[in-house]
Structures are given as C-alpha cells and as structure tokens.
N, C-alpha and C positions, 0 to 999 in steps of 0.2 A: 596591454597589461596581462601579464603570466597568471592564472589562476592559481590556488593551491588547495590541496586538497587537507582536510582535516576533520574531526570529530566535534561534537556538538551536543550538547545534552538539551533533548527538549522532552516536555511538561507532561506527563500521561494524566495522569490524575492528584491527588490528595488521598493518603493513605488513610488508611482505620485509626492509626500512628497518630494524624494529623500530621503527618514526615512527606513531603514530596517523591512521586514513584517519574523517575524520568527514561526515555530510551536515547542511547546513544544513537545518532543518525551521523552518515558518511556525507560531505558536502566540499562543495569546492566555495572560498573566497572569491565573490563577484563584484568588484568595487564598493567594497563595506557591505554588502548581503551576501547568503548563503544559497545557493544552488543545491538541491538533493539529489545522490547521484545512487540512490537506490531505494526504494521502497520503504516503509518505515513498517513494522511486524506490530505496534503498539499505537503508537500515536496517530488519532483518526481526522482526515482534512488535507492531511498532505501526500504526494507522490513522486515519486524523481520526474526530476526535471524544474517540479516549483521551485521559485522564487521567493525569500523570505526573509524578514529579522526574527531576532531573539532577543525575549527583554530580558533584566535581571531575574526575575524570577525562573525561567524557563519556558516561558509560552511563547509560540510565537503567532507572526501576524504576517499573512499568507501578502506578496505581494502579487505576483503573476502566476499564474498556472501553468505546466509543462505538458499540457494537454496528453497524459495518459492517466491510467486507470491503477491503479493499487486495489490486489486481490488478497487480504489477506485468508489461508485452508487454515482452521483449526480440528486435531484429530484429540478422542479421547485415549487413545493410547498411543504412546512413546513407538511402539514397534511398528503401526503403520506409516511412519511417516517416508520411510524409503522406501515404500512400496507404493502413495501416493504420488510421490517425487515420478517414478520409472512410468506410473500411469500415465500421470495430467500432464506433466513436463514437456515431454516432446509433443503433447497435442496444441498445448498453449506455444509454444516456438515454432511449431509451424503457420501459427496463423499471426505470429510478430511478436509474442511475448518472449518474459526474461524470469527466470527464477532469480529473485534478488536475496532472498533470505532461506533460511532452514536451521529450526531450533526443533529439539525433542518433540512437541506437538504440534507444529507450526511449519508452513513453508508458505512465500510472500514472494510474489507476481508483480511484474509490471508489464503494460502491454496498452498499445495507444488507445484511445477514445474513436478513432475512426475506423478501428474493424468492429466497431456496432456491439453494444451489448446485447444482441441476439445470441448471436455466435458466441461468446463468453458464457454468458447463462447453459448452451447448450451443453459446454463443457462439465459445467462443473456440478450441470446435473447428472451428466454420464459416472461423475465423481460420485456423488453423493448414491447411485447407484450401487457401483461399484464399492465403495465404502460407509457400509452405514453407518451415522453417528458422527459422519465428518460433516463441520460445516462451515462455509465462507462467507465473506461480507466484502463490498466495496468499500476500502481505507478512505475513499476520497468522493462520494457521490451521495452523501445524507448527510442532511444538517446533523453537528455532533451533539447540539444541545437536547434534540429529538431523538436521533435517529432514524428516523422512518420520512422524514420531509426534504427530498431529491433538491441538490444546491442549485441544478440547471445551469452551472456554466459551460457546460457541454453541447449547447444548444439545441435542437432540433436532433432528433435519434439518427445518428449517422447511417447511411444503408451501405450495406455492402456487397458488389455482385457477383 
C-alpha cells in the first residue's frame, strides 16, 4: 500500500481564548494512522517517526514510537537564530541528526535515541555557551503532564563508543 504524505493539525494547548492553539505536523497515511516525518516545534510527546491517531478534537494518542529524540532550541531573539543554525547544525549532523524545523526563534532536531543523550547534552551545552539565553528541551522524553518526570521508553541510557 502507497503512503501519502499530508498535513495534520494536532492539539498544543487550550488558549487564554478558551480557543484551541494547534501545530500543523507533516505525516504520511499508514493504514488509517499517521507517521510523523518531522519533528514537531510545539506539540510535546511526539517525534518523527511515531506512530499515531487523531481524535476529533485534535489530540492525539501516541501508538508506536520511532525511536528518535526531538530537540526543540528556543532563542530570545529573532537574529540569533541563523547563527545558531550555522553553530549546532552541522555539529548535530554529524553525529546522525536532522534539522526538521526553523521559525524566527526556534530551530527543531531530530536525531536517534541510540547516539546516547550524553553526546546530545554535550552539544547543546557548547550552545548554550556559545549563546546565552538560548534554551532547549527534549520534545519527546518528559511526561507532558509534569514535565520533569522522564517517560523511559527509551530504555536503559544507550552508550555509545
């Protein structure tokens, strides 16, 4: 069966509004579920590669994991953002990442779970160095309801030699 690729609105939050705030994510049709074929910049839980529905509302409900890592860089100004791109960019691609996304203060990573979040961390501390005031977060590795409480389907901290 031929995949197809299309757009998707899913759920970020519940505005001030009381108005639904949603991100358009890129996905390919997989026998009635959605495949993510790039990083999401907003909606926190999911990564390309997952596997997923969407209900009416726009939430969805994670079926399989694509076992990579979603980084989203938040800068607070607009003009570093091409200059964090030229920094991190080729540091994160050479060790298997992908730049998926790039908005005005924002640029969004994907890069697998098996080159170890040591090595990740290392990066993005060289970032945060390098750029004060910038700062990152794992899209897809803390409960969303918490934040701070690690979902562990990643199993055991990959090493890498």
């Amino acid at each position: 069966m031929r995949s197809v690729q299309t757009v998707v609105n899913v759920l970020i939050e519940i505005g001030s509004n009381g108005r639904p705030v949603f991100e358009e994510l890129l996905v390919e049709k997989e026998d009635g579920h959605y495949r993510l074929l790039r990083s999401p910049g907003l909606v926190i839980g999911l990564d390309a590669g997952d596997l997923f529905d969407i209900d009416a509302n726009g939430s969805y409900q994670l079926l399989t994991r694509g076992r990579n890592l979603c980084i989203q860089v938040f800068t607070i100004e607009e003009k570093n953002t091409d200059s964090i791109d030229e920094f991190v960019t080729p540091k994160l691609t050479a060790i298997g990442g992908r730049l998926d996304g790039k908005a005005a203060k924002q640029l969004v990573y994907t890069i697998a779970v098996e080159v170890g979040f040591e090595s990740i961390e290392k990066l993005m501390r060289e970032l945060g160095t390098a750029f004060p005031g910038t700062e990152w977060y794992y899209g897809n590795v803390y409960d969303p309801n918490d934040g701070v409480t690690p979902l562990g389907w990643w199993g055991p901290e990959p090493v890498v030699s």
